[in-house]
C-alpha positions in Angstrom: 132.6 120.5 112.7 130.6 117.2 112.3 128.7 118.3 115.5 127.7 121.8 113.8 126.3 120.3 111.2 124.1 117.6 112.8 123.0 120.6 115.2 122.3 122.5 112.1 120.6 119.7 110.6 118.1 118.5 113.6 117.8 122.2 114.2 117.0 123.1 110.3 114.7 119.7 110.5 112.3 121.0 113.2 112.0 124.4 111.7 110.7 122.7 108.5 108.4 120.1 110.6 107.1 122.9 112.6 106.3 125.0 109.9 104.5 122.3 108.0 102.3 121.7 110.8 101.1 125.2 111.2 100.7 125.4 107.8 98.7 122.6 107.1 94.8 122.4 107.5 94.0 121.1 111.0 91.6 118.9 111.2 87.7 120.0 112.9 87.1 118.0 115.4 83.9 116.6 115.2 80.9 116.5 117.8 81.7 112.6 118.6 85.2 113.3 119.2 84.5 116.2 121.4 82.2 114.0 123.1 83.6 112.4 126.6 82.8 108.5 126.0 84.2 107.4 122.3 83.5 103.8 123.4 80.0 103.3 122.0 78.0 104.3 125.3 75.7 107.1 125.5 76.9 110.0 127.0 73.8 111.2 127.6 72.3 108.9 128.9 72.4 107.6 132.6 75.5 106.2 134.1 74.1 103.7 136.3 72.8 101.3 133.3 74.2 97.6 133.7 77.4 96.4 132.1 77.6 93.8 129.4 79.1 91.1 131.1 79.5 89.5 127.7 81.8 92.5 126.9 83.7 92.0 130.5 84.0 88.4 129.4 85.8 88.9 125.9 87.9 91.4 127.8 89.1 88.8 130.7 89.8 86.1 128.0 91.7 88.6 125.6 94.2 89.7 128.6 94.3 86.3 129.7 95.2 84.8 126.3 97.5 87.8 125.6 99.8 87.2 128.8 100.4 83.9 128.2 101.3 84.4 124.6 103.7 86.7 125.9 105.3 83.7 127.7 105.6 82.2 124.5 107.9 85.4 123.2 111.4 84.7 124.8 111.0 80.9 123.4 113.1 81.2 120.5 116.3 82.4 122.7 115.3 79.4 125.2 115.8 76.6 122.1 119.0 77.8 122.3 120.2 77.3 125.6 122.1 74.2 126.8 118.4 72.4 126.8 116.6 72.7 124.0 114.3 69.5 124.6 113.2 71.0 128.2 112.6 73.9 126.0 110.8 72.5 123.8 108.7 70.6 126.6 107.8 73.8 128.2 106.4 75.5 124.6 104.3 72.7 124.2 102.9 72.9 127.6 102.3 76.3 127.2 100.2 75.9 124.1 98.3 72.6 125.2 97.3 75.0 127.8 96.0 77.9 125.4 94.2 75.0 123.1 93.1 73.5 126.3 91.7 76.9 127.7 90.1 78.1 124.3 88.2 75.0 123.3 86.7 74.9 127.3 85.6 78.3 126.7 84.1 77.3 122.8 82.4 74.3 124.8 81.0 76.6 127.6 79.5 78.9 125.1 81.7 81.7 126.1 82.3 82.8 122.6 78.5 82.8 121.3 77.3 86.0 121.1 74.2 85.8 119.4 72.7 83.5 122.2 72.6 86.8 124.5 72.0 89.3 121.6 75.1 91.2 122.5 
């Protein structure tokens, strides 16, 4: 019995959800989102023009400063293994690194981006 009724519940559910989203206005798409390139480039233009390497830049340092915050991620179950200190040791490490990494790239000019009009 308790399996006919969450049939006829999930069933009942989509019927409704499906109904709603015939019945509701659909949104026109407009002539930028039909366009191929939503990124800011010209479509129309030619392909062949050269890449910001400022933008390549910012995009290297963001995956690079995102993976290693994601070894930062399983630290809290680490404090609470059978050593916490070495723990503890390796966070710190971690971080000095990130600090380390951003303030070479501040000093390098890596992060100015009105120097090269970008």
């Amino acid at each position: 019995m308790k399996l006919l009724t969450i049939t006829a519940t999930a069933t009942t559910l989509v019927l409704i959800l499906t109904t709603l989203s015939l019945w509701l206005p659909q949104a026109a798409p407009d002539t930028e989102k039909l366009s191929p390139y939503e990124c800011g480039f010209d479509p129309l233009g030619t392909a062949r023009l050269p890449f910001s390497m400022r933008f390549f830049l910012v995009a290297i340092l963001f995956l690079l400063f995102d993976l290693e915050i994601a070894l930062l991620l399983p630290t809290p179950w680490a404090s609470n293994s059978m050593h916490p200190a070495q723990a503890l040791t390796y966070m710190t490490i971690i971080i000095a690194m990130l600090a380390l990494g951003l303030v070479y790239e501040w000093t390098q000019g890596g992060l100015d981006w009105a120097e090269y009009g970008g």
